[in-house]
PDB file of N, H, CA, C and O in Angstrom:
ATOM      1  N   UNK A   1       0.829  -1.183   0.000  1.00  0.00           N
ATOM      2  CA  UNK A   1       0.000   0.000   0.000  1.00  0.00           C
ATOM      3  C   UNK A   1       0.873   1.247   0.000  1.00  0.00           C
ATOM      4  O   UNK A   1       1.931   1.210   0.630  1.00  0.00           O
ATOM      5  N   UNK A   2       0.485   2.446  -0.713  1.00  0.00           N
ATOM      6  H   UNK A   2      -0.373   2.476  -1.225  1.00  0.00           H
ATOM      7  CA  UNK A   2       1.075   3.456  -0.791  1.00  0.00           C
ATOM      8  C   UNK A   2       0.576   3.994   0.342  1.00  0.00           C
ATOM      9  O   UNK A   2      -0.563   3.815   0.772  1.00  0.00           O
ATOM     10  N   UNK A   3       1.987   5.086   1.144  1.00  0.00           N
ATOM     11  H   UNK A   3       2.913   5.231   0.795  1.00  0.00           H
ATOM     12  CA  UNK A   3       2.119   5.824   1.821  1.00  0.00           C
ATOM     13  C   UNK A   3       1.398   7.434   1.397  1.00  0.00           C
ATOM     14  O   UNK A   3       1.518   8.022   0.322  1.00  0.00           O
ATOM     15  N   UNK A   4       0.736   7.825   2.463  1.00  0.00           N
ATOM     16  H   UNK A   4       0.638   7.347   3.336  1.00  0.00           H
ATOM     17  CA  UNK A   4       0.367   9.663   1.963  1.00  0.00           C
ATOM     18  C   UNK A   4      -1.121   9.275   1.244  1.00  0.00           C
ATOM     19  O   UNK A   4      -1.512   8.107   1.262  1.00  0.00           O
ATOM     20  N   UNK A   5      -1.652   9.994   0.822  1.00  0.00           N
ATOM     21  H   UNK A   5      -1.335  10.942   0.807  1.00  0.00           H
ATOM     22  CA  UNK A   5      -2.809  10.628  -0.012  1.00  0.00           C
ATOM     23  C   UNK A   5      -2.339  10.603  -1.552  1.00  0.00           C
ATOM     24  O   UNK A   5      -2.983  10.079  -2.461  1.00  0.00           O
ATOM     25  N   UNK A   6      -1.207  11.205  -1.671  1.00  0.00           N
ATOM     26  H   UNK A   6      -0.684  11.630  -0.933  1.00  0.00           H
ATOM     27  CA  UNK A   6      -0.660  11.560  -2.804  1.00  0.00           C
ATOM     28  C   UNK A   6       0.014  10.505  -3.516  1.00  0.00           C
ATOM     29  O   UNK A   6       0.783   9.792  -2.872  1.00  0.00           O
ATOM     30  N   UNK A   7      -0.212  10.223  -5.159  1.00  0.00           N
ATOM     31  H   UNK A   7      -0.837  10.802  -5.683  1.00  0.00           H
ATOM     32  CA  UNK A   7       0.313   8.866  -5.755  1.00  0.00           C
ATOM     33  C   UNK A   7       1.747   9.541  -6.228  1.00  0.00           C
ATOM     34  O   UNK A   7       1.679  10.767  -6.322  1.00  0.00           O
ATOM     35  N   UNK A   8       2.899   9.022  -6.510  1.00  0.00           N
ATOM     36  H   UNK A   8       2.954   8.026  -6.433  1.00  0.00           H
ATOM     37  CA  UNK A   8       4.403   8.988  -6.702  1.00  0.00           C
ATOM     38  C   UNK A   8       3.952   9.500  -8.634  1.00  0.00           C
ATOM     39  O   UNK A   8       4.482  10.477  -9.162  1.00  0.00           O
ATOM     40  N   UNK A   9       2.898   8.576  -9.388  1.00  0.00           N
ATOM     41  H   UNK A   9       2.467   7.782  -8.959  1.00  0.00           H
ATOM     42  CA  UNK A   9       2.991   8.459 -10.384  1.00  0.00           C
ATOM     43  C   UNK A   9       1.967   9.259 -11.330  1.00  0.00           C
ATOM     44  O   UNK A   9       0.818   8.818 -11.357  1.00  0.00           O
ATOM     45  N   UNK A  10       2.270  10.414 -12.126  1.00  0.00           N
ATOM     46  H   UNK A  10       3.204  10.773 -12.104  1.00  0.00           H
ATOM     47  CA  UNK A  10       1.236  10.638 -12.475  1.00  0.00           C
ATOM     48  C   UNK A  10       1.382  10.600 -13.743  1.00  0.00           C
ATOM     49  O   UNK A  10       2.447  10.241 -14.245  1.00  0.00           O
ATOM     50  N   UNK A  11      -0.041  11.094 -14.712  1.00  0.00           N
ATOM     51  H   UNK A  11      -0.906  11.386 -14.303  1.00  0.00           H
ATOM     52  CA  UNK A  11      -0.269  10.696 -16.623  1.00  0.00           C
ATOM     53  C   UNK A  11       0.525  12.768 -16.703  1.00  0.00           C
ATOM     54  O   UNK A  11       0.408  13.751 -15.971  1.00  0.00           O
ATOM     55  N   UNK A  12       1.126  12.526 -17.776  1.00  0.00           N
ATOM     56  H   UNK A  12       1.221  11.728 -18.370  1.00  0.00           H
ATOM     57  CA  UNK A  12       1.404  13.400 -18.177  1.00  0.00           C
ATOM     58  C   UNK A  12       1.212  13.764 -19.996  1.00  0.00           C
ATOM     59  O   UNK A  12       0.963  12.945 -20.881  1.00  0.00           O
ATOM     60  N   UNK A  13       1.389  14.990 -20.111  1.00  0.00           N
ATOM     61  H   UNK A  13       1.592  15.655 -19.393  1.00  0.00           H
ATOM     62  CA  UNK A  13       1.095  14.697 -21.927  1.00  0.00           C
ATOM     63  C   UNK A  13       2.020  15.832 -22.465  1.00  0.00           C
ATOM     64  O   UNK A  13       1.954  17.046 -22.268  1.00  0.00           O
ATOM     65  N   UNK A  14       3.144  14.892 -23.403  1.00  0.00           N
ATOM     66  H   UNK A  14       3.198  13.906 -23.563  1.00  0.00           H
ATOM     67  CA  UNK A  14       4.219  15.190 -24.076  1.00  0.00           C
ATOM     68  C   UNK A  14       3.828  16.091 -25.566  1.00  0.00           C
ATOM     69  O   UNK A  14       3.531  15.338 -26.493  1.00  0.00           O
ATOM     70  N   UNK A  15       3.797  17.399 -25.862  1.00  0.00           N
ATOM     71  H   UNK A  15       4.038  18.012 -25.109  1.00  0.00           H
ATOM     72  CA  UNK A  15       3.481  18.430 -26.818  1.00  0.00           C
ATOM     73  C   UNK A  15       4.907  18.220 -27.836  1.00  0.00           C
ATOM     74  O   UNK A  15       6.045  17.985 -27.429  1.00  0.00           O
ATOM     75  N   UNK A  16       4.530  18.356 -29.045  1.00  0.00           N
ATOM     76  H   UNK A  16       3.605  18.546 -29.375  1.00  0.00           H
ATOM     77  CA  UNK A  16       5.915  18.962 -30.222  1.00  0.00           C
ATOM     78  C   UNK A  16       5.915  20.672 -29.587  1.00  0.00           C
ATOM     79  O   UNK A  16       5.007  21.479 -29.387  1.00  0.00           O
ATOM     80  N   UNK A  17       7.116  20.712 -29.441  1.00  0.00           N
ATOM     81  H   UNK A  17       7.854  20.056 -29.604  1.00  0.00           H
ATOM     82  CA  UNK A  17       7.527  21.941 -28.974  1.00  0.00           C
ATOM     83  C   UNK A  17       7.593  22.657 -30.665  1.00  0.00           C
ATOM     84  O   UNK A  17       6.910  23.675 -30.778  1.00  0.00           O
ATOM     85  N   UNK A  18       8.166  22.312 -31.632  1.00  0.00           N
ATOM     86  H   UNK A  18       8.721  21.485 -31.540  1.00  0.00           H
ATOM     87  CA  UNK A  18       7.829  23.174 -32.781  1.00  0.00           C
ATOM     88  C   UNK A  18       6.749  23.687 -33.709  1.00  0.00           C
ATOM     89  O   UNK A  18       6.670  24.745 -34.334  1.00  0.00           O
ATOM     90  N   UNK A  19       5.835  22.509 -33.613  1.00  0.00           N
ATOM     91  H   UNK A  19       5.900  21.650 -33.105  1.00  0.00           H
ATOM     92  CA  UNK A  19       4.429  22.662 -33.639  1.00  0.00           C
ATOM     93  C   UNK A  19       3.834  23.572 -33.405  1.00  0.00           C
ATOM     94  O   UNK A  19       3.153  24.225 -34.197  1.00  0.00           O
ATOM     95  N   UNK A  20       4.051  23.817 -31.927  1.00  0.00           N
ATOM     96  H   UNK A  20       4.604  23.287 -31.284  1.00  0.00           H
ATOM     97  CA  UNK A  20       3.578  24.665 -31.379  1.00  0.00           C
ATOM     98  C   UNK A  20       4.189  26.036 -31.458  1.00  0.00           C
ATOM     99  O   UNK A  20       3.299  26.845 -31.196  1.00  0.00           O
ATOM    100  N   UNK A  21       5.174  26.562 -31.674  1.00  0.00           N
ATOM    101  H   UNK A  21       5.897  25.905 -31.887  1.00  0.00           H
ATOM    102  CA  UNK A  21       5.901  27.715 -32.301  1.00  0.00           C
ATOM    103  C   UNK A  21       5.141  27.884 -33.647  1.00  0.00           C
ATOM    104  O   UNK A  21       4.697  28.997 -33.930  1.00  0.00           O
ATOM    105  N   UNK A  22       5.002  27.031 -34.330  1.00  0.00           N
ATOM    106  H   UNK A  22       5.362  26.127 -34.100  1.00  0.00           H
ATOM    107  CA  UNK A  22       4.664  27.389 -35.863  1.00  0.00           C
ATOM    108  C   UNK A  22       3.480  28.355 -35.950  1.00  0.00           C
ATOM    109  O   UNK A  22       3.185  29.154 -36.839  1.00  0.00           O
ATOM    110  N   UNK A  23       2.587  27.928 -34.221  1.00  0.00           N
ATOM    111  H   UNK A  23       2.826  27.279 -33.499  1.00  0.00           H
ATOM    112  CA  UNK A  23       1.070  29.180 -34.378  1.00  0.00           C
ATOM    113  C   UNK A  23       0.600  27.972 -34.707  1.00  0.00           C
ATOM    114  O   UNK A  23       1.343  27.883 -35.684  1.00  0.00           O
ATOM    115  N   UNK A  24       0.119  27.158 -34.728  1.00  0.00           N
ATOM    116  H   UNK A  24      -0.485  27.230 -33.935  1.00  0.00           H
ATOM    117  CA  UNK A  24      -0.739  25.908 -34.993  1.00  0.00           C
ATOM    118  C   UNK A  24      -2.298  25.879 -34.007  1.00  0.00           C
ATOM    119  O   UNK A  24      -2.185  25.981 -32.786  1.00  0.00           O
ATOM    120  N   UNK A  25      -3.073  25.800 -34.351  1.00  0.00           N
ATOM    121  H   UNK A  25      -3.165  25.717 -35.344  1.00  0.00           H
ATOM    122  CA  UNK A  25      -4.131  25.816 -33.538  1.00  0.00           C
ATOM    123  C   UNK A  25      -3.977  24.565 -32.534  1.00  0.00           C
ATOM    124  O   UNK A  25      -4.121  23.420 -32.963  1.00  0.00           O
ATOM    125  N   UNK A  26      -3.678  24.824 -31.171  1.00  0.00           N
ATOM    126  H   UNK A  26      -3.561  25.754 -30.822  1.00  0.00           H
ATOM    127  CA  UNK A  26      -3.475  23.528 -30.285  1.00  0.00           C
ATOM    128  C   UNK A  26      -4.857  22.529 -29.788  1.00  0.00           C
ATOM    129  O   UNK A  26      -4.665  21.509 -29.126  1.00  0.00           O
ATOM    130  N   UNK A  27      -6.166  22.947 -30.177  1.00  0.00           N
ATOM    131  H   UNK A  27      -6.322  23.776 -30.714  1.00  0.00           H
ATOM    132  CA  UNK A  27      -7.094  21.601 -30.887  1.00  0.00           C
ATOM    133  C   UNK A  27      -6.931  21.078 -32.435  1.00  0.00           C
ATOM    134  O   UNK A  27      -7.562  20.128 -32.900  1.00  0.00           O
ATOM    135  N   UNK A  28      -6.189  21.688 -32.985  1.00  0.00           N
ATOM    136  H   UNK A  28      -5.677  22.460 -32.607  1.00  0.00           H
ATOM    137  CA  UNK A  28      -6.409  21.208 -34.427  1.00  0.00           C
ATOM    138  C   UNK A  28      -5.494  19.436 -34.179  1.00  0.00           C
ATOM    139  O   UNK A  28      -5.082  18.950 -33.126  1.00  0.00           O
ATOM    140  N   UNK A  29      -5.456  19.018 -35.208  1.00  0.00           N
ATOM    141  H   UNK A  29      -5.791  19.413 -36.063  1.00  0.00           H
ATOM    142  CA  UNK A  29      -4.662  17.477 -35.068  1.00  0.00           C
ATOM    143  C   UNK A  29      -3.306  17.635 -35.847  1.00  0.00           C
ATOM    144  O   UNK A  29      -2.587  16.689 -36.171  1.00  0.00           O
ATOM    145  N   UNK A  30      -3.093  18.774 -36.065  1.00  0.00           N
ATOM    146  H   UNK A  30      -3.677  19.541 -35.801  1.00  0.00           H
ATOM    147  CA  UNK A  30      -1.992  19.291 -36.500  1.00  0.00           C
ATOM    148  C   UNK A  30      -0.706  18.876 -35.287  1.00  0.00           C
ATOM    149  O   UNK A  30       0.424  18.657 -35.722  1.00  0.00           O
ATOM    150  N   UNK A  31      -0.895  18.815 -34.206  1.00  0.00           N
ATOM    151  H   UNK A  31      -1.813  18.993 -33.852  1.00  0.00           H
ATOM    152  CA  UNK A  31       0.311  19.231 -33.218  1.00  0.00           C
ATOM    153  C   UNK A  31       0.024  17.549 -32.700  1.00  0.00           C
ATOM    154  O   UNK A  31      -0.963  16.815 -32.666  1.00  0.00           O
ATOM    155  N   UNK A  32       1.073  17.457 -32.434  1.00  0.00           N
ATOM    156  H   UNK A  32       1.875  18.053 -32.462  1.00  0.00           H
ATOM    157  CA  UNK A  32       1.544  15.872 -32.773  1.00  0.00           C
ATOM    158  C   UNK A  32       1.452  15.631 -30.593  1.00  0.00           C
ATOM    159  O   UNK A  32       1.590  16.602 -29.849  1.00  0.00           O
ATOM    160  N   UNK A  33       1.306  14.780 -30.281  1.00  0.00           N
ATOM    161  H   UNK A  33       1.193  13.992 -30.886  1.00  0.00           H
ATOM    162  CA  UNK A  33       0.986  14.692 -28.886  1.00  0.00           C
ATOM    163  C   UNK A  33       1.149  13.064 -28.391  1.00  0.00           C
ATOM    164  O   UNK A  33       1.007  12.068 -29.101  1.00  0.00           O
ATOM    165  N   UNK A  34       1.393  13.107 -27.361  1.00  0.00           N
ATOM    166  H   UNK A  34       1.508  13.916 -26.784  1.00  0.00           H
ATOM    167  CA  UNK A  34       1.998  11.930 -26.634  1.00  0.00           C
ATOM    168  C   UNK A  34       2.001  11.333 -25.133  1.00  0.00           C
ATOM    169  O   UNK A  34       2.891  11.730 -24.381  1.00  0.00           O
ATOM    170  N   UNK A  35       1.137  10.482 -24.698  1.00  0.00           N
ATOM    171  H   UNK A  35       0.414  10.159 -25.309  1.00  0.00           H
ATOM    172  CA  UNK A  35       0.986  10.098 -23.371  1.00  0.00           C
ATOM    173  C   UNK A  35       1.613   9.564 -22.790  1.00  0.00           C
ATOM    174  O   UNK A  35       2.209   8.738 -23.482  1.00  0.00           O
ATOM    175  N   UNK A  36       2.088   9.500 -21.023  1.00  0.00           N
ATOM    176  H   UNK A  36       1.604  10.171 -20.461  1.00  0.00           H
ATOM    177  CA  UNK A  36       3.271   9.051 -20.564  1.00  0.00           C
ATOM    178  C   UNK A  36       2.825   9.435 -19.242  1.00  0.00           C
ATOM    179  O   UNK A  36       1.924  10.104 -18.736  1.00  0.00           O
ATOM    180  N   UNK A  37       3.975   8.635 -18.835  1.00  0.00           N
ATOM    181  H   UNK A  37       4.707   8.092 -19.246  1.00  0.00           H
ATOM    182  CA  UNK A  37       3.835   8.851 -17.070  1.00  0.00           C
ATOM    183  C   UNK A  37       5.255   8.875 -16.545  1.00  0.00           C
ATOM    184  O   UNK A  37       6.147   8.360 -17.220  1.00  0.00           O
ATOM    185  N   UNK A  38       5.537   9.493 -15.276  1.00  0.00           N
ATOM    186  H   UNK A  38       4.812   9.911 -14.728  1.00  0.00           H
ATOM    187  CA  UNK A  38       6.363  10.159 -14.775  1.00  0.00           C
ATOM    188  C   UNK A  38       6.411   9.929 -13.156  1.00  0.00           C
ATOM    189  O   UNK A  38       5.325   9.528 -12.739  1.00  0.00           O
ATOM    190  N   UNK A  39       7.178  10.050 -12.377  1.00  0.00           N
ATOM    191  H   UNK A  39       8.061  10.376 -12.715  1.00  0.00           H
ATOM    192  CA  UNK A  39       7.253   9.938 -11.013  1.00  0.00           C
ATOM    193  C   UNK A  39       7.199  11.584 -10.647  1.00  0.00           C
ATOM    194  O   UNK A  39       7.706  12.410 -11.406  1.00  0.00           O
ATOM    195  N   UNK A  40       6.643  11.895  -9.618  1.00  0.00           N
ATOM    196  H   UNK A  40       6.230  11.224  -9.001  1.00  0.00           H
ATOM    197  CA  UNK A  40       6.696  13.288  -9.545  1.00  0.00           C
ATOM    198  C   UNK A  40       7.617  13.211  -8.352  1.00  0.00           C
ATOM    199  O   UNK A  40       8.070  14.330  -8.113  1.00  0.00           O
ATOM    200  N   UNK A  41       7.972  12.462  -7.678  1.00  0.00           N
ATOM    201  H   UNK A  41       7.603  11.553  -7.872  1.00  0.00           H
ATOM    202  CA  UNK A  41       9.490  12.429  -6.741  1.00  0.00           C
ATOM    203  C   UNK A  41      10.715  12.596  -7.272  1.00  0.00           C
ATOM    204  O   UNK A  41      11.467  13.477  -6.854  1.00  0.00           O
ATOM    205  N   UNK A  42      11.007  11.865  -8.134  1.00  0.00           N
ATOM    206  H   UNK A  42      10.396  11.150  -8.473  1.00  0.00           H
ATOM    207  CA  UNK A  42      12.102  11.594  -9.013  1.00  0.00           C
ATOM    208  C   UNK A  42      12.600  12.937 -10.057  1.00  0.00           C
ATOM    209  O   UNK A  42      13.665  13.511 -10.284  1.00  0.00           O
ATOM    210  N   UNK A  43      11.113  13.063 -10.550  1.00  0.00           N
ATOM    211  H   UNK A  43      10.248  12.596 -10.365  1.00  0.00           H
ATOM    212  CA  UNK A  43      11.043  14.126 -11.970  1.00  0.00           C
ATOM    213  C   UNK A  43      10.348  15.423 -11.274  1.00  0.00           C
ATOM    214  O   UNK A  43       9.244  15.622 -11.780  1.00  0.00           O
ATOM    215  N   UNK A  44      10.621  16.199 -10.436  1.00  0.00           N
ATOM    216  H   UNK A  44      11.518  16.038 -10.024  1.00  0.00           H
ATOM    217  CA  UNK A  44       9.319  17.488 -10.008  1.00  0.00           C
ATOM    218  C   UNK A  44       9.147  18.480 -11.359  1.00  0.00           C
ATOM    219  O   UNK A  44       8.006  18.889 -11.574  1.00  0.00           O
ATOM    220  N   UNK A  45      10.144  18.859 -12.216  1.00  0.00           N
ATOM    221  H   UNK A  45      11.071  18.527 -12.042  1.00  0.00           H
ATOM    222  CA  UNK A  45      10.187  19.372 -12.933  1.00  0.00           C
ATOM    223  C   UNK A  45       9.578  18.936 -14.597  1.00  0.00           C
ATOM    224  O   UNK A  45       9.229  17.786 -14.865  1.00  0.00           O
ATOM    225  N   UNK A  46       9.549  19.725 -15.291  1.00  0.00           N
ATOM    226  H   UNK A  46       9.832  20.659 -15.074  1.00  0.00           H
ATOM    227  CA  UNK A  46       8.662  19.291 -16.425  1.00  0.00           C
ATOM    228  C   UNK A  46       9.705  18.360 -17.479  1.00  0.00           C
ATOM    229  O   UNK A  46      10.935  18.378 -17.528  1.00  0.00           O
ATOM    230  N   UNK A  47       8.994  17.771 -18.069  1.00  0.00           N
ATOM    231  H   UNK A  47       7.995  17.756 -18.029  1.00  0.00           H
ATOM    232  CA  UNK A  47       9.557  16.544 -18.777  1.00  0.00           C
ATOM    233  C   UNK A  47       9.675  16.768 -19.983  1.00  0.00           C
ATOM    234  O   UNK A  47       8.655  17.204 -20.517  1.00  0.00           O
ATOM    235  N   UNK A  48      10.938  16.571 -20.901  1.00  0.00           N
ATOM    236  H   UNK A  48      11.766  16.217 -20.468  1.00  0.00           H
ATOM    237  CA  UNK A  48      11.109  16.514 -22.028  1.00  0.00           C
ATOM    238  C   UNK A  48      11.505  15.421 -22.655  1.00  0.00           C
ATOM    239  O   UNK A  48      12.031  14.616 -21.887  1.00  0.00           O
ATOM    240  N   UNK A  49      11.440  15.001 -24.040  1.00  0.00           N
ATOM    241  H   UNK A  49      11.013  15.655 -24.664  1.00  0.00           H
ATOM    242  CA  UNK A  49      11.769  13.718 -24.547  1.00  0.00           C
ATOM    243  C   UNK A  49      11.871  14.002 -25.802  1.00  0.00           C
ATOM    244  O   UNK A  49      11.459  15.005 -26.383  1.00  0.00           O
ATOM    245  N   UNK A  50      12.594  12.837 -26.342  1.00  0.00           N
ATOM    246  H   UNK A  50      12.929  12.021 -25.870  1.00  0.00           H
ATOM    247  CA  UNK A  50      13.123  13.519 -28.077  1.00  0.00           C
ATOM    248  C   UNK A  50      12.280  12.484 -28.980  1.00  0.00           C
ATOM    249  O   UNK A  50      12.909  11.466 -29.270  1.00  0.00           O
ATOM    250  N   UNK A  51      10.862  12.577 -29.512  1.00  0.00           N
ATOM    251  H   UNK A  51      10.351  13.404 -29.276  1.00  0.00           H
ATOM    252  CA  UNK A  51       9.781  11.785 -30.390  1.00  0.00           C
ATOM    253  C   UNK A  51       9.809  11.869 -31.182  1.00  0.00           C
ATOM    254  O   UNK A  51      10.135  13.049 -31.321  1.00  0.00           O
ATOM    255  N   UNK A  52       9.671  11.339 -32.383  1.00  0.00           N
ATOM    256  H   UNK A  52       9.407  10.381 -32.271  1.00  0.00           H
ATOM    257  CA  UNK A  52       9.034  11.612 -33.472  1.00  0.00           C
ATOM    258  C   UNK A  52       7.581  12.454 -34.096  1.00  0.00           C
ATOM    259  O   UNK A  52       6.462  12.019 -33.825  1.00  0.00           O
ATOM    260  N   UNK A  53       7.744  13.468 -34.796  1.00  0.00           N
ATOM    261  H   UNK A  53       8.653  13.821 -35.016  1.00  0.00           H
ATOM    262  CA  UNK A  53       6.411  14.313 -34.817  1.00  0.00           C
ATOM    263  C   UNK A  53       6.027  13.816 -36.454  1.00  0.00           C
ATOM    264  O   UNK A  53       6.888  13.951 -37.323  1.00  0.00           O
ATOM    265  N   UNK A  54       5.090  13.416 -36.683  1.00  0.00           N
ATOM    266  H   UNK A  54       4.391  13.306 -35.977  1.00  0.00           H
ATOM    267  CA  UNK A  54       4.334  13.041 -37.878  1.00  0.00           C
ATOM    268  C   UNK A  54       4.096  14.086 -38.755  1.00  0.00           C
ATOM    269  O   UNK A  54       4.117  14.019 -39.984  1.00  0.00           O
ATOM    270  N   UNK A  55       3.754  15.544 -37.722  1.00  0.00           N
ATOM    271  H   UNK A  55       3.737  15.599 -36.724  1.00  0.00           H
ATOM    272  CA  UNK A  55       3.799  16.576 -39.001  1.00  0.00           C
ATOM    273  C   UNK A  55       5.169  17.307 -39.362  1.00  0.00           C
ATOM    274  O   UNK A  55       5.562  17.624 -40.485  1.00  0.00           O
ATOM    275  N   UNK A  56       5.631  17.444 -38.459  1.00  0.00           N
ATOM    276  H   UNK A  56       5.311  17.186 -37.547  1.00  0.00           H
ATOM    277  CA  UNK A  56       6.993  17.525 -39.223  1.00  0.00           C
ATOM    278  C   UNK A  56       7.691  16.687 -39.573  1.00  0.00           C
ATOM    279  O   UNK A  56       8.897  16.907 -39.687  1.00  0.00           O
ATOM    280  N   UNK A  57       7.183  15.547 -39.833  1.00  0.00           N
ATOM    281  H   UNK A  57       6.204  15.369 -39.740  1.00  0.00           H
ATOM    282  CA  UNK A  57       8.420  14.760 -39.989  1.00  0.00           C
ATOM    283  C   UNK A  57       9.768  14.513 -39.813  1.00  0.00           C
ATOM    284  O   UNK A  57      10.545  14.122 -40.684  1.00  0.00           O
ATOM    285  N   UNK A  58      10.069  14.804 -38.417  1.00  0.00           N
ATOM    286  H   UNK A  58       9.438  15.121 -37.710  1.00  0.00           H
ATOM    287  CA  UNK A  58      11.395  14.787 -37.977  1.00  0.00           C
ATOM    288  C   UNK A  58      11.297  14.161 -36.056  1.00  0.00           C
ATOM    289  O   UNK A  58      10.228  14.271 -35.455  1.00  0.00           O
ATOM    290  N   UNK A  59      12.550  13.555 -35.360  1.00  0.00           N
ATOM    291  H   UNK A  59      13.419  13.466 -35.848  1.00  0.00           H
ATOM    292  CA  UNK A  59      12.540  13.432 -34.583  1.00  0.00           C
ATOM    293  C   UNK A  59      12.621  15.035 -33.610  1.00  0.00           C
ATOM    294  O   UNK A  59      13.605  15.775 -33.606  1.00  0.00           O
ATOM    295  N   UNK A  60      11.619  15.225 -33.018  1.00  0.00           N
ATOM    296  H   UNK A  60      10.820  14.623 -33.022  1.00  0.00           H
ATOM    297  CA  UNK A  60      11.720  16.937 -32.085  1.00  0.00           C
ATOM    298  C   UNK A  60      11.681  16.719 -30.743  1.00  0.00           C
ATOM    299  O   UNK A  60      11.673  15.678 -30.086  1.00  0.00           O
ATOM    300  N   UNK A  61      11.660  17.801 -30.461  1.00  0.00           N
ATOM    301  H   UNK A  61      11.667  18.646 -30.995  1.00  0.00           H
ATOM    302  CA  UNK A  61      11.538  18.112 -28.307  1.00  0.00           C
ATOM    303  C   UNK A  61       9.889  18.322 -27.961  1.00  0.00           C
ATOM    304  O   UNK A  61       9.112  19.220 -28.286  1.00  0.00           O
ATOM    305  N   UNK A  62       9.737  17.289 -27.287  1.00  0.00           N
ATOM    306  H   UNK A  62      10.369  16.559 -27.024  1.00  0.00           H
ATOM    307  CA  UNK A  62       8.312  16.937 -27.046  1.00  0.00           C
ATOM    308  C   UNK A  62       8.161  17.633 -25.085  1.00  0.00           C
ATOM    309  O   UNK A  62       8.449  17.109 -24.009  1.00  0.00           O
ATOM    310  N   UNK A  63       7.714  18.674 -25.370  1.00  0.00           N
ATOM    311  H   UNK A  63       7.480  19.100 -26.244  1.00  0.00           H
ATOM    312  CA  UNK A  63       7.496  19.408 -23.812  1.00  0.00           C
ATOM    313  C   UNK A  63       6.499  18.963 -23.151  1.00  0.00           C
ATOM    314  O   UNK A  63       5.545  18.531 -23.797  1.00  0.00           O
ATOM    315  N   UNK A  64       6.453  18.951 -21.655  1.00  0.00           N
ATOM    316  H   UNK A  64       7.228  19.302 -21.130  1.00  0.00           H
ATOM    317  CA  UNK A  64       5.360  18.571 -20.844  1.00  0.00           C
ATOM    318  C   UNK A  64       4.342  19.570 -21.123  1.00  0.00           C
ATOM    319  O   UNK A  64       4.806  20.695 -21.309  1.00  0.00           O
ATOM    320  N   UNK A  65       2.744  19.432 -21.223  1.00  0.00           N
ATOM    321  H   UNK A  65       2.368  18.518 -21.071  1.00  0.00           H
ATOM    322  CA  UNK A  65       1.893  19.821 -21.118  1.00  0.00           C
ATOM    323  C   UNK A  65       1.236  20.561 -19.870  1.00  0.00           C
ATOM    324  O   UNK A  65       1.218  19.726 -18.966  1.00  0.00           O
ATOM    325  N   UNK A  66       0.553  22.058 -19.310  1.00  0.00           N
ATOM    326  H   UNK A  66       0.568  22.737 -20.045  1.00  0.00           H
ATOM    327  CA  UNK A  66       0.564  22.211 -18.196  1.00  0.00           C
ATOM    328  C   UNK A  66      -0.134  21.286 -17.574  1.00  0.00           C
ATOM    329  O   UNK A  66       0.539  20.588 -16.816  1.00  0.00           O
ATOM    330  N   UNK A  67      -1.472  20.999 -17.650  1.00  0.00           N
ATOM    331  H   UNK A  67      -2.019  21.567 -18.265  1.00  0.00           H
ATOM    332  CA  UNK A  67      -2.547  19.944 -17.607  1.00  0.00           C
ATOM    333  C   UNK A  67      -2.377  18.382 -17.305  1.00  0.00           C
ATOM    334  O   UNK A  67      -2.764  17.720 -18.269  1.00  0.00           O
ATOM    335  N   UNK A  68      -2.018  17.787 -16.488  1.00  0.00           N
ATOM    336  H   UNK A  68      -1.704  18.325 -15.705  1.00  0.00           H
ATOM    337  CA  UNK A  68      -2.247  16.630 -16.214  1.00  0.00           C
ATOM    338  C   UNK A  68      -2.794  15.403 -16.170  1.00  0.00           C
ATOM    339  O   UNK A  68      -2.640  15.027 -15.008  1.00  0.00           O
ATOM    340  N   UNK A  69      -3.341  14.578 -16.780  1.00  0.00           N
ATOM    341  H   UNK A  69      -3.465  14.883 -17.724  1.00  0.00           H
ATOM    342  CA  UNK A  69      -4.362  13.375 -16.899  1.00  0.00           C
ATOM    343  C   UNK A  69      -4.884  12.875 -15.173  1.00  0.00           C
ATOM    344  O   UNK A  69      -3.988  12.596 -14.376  1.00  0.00           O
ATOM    345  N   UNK A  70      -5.939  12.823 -14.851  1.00  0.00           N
ATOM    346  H   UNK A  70      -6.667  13.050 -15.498  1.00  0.00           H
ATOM    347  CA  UNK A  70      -5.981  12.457 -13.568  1.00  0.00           C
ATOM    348  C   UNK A  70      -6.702  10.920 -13.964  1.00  0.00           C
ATOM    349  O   UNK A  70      -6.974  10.118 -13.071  1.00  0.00           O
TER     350      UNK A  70
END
């Protein structure tokens, strides 16, 4: 059983950081997006990762999202 109220693990959601520079409407399906999870002990800070983006076609820097999955 976990200790505290609070879970270690939460859903997070990985954005194309260039995408989003381009001015892209962030509902459109234009901006390429990515689900994941994270320790918030380990990681407090926001998460980056190097993905593949479909609309640009290139491997990019996929930024944490402010918004959280609960």
């Amino acid at each position: 059983m976990a200790k505290g109220g609070k879970d270690a693990r939460v859903t997070v959601i990985l954005e194309c950081i260039s995408c989003v520079r381009k001015g892209l409407n962030k509902e459109s399906a234009g901006i390429s997006r990515y689900i994941t999870q994270k320790n918030r002990q380990n990681t407090p800070g926001r998460l980056e990762s190097l993905k593949f983006c479909p609309c640009c076609f290139k491997h990019t820097v996929h930024g944490e999202v402010k918004k959280s999955i609960t």
